[in-house]
N, C-alpha and C positions, 0 to 999 in steps of 0.2 A: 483704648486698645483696639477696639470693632474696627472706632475709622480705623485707624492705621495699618490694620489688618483689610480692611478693604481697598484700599489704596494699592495693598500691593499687588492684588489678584489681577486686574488686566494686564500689570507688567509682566507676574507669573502668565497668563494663558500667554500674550503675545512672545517670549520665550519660548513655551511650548508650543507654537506652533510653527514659531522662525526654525526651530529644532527638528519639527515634522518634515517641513520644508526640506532643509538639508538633507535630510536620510533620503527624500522620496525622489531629492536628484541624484541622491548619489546612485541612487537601487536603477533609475532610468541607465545611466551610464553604465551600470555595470551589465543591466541588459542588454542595450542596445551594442556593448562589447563583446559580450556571451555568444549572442544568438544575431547578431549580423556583422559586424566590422571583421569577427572570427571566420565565420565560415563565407562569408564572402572574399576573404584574402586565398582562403583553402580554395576555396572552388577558382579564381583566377586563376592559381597553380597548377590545377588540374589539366593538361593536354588533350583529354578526351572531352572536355565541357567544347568544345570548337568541332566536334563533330557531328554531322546531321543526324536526328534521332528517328527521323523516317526508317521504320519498318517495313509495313508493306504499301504498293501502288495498285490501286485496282481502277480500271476505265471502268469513265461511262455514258450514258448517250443521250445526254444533253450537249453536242459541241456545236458550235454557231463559229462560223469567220466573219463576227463581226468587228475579232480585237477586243472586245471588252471582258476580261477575267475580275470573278469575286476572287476574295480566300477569305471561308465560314470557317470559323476556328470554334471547333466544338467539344462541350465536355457533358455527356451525356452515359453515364456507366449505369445505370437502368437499363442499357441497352433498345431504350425508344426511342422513337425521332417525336416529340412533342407536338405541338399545336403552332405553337411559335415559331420554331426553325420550319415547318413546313413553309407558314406564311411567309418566310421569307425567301427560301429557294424558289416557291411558287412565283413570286414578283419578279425574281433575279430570272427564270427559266425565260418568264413574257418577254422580260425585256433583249433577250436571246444575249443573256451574262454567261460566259464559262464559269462556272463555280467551283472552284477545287473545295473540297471540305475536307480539313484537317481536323481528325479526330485523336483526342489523346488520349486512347485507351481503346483497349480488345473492342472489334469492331461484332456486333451480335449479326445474326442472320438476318434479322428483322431491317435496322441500321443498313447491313449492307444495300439490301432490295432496293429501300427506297431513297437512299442517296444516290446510286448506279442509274435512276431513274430520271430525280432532278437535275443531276451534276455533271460537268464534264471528267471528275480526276476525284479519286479519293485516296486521302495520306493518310495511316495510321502509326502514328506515333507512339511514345511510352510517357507523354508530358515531360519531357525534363525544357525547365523554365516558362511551365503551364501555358499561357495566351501568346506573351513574344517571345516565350523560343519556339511557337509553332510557327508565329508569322513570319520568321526569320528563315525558318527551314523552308516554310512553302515560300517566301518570295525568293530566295538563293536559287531553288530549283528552276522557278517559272523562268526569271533570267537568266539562266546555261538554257531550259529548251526550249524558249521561244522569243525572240526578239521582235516579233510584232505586236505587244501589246501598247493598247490607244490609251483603256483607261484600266484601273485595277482598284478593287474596291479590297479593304481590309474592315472584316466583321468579324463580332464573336459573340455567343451566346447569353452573355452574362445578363441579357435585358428582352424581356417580352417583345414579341411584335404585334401588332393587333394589323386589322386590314384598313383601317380608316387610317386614312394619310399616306400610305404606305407606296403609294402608285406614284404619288408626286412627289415620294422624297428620294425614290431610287430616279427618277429623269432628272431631281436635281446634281445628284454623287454621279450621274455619267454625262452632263453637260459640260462642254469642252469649255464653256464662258470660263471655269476658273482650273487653273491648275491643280487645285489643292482645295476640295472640301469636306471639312469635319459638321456631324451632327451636330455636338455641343462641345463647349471648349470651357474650361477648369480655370479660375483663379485665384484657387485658394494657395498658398504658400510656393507653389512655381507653377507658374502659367504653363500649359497643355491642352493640344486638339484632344480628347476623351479619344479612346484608339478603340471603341467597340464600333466606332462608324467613321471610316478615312476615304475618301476617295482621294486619287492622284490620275495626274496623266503621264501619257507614256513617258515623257520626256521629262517628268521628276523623276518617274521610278529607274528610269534609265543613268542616271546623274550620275556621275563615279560617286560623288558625294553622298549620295542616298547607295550607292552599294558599298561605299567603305564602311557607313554606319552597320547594315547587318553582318557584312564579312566582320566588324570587332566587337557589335555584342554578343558580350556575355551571358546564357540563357540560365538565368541563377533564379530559382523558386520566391526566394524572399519577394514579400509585396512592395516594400519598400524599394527594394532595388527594381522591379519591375517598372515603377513608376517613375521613380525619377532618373533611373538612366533608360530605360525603358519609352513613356511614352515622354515622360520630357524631354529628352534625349533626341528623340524622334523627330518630335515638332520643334526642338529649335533647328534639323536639321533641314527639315521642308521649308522653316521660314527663311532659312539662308541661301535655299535651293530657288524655291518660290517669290517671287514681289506679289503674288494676287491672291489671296486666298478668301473662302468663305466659312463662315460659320449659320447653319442653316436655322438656329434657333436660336437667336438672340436674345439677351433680354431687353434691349430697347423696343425690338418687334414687339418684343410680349407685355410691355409697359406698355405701350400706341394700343394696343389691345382691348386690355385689362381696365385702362382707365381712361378711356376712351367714353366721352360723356362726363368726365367724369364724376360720376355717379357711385360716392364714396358708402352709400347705404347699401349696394349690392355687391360693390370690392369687398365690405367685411363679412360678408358671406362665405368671402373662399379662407378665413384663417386656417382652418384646420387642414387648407393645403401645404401651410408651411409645416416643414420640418418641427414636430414637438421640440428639440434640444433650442432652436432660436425662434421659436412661435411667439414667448413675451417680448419681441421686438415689430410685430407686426401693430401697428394702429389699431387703438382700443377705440368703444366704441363711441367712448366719450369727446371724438372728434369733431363727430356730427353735429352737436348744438354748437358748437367752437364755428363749425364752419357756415351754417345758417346763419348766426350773428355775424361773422367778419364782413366788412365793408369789400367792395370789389376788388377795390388793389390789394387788401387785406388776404383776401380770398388767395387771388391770383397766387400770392406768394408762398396761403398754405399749401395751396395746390403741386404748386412745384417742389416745396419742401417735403410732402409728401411721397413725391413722387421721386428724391432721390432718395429715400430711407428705404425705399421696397426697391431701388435697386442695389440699394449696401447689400441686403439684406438678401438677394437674393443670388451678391457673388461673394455670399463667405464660404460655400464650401462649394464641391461640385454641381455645376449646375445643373445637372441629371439629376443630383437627388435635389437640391434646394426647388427646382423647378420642376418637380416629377410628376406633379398634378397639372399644374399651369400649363405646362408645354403642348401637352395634349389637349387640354381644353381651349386652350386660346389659339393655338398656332396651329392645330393639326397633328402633333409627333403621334406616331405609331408606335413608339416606345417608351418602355418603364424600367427602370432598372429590377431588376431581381433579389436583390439585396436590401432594399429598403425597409424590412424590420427587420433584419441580422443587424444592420449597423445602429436600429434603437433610433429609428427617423421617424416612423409611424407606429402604431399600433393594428395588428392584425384585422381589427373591426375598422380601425379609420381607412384602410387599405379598402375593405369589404364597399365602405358607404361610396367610398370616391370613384370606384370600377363605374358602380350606379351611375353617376352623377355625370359618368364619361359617357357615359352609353354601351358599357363592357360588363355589363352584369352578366353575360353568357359564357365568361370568363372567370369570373368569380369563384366556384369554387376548386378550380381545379389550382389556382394562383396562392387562394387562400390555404388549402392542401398541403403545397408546397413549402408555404410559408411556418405551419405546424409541423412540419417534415426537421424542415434546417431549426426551428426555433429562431432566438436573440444571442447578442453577444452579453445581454446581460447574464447570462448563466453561465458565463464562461469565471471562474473563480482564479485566486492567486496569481502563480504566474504565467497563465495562461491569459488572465484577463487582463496584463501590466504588455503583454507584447501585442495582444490585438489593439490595446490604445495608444504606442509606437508604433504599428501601420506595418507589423514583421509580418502576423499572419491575414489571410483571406478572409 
């Protein structure tokens, strides 16, 4: 009777969990029905979602003819201009950029001052369709009042700037060699330029094509939709606009880098640069006698086979986050995304040691602050925590 009572129990779990299974797509579906297929049909219907949510216009005197406009898409309701977006108007002002800063929220006295200061144009908005429906309103604008723009860079806040690198990656976004260059570019489930750093030239952004895109999107809050009709949407509209484009931080650049010698005893040095959720996919260190013993051609081969499993690996998800340490160390990026322990990619202290390790330890606490401010999405429970792993909320 035991055996045959034991016999049955894996077919009973597998059962129960084929059953688990079912429910938890079914609950997906009825989420994803709920709380986006629904109010994304609403909000199309809506006649007033098609109109510009610009508020107020305030000049300011930073203007340069030299043709080159930002648009700083900012979300800052603290009412201060941080450390970060300084640094980065400060570069934009050098390089004599018109910076319009689109602010999506009540603009403080503080905010005003010293935007009026950096900036040619400030929009204040009320956020409807948060990052691109402000890019949408300030590039709709800039083309009714001004048809000489050369180059136009689209930024937003969502990521630190530091000053190392910073110099060289704004002369790269306003070099006319390419029509069309992105900071980092996305391979995870539909390929995308990352839209917190776009540069174009005038004669993309001029395209009927690139202005029938913003005249018909829809500026709808949802993440999901942001993203995929949003900056997907975008970039396949650039690359149909475009034949030449750049992406300024590769991962092959960062491979030629990283393992360069290569010198696999001080590659495993950097694991705790990957992303915690695919870190057990990074080479263990038990490679190293493996590769002392292998014969040359032997070698050679683990060498290369090595060397494409850290680039799987580093385009499973965005490459902002997958490469959020690397990029900076190895290539120079001046930027970090902001969100990388909301999304449960690092931990608060591994953030702390790698600032170190960049040479931003004078950054440090004000990042890590922040990072205790917003918390993780691990705390986010039921169904709130079932629509942030659908990609509904921020």
């Amino acid at each position: 009777m035991s055996l045959a009572f034991a016999s049955t129990e894996p077919a009973r779990r597998t059962a129960l969990r084929q059953f688990a299974e079912l429910v938890d797509r079914a609950l997906q579906k009825a989420i994803l029905f709920s709380f986006y297929y629904v109010p994304v049909s609403c909000a199309l219907l809506n006649p007033f979602l098609r109109k510009s949510d610009i508020r107020e216009v305030h000049s300011g005197s930073s203007r340069f003819a030299s043709g080159r406009y930002a648009i700083y898409v900012l979300w800052q309701p603290d009412g201060t201009i941080p450390w970060y977006v300084r640094n980065l108007l400060e570069a934009l002002k050098e390089q004599e950029v018109n910076t319009i800063a689109v602010v999506n929220h009540a603009l403080s006295p503080e905010q005003r001052s010293v935007l009026q200061d950096l900036c040619a144009e400030i929009l204040v908005r009320g956020n409807k369709g948060s990052d691109f429906g402000a890019y949408k309103d300030a590039v709709l604008k800039l083309m009714r009042d001004n048809e000489g723009v050369s180059r136009l860079l689209l930024l937003n806040d969502s990521v630190y700037v530091f000053p190392k690198g910073l110099k060289k990656l704004v002369a790269e976004l306003l070099s006319d060699e390419f029509p069309v260059v992105a900071a980092y570019e996305c391979w995870e489930r539909l390929y995308h330029f990352q839209s917190f750093c776009i540069a174009l030239s005038g004669a993309v952004l001029y395209d009927p094509r690139i202005q029938e895109f913003w005249e018909r999107y829809r500026p709808i809050p949802i993440r999901r939709w942001r993203i995929d009709r949003g900056e997907v949407g975008f970039s396949a509209a650039l690359r149909k606009v475009s034949p030449r484009f750049k992406v300024v931080y590769g991962i092959n650049d960062l491979l030629d880098r990283l393992t360069a010698g290569d010198d696999w005893a001080s590659i495993l040095q950097y694991r705790e640069f990957v992303p915690r959720p695919i870190r057990h996919q990074f080479p263990q260190d038990s490679i190293l006698p493996v590769l002392q013993r292998a014969e040359p051609g032997e070698r050679t081969l683990l060498l290369r086979r090595l060397r494409e499993g850290l680039s799987d690996l580093l385009m499973f998800r965005a490459q902002s986050h997958t490469g959020a340490f690397f990029f900076p160390k190895f290539l120079g990026s001046p930027f970090l995304k902001r969100d990388i322990v909301y999304r449960e990619l690092y931990t608060v202290y591994e953030v702390e040691r790698m600032l170190r390790d960049l040479g931003f330890a004078e950054y440090s606490a004000s990042i890590t602050d922040e990072i205790r401010q917003r918390g993780t999405a691990a705390h986010l429970k039921g169904l709130a925590r079932r629509r942030h792993r659908l990609g509904l909320t921020s």
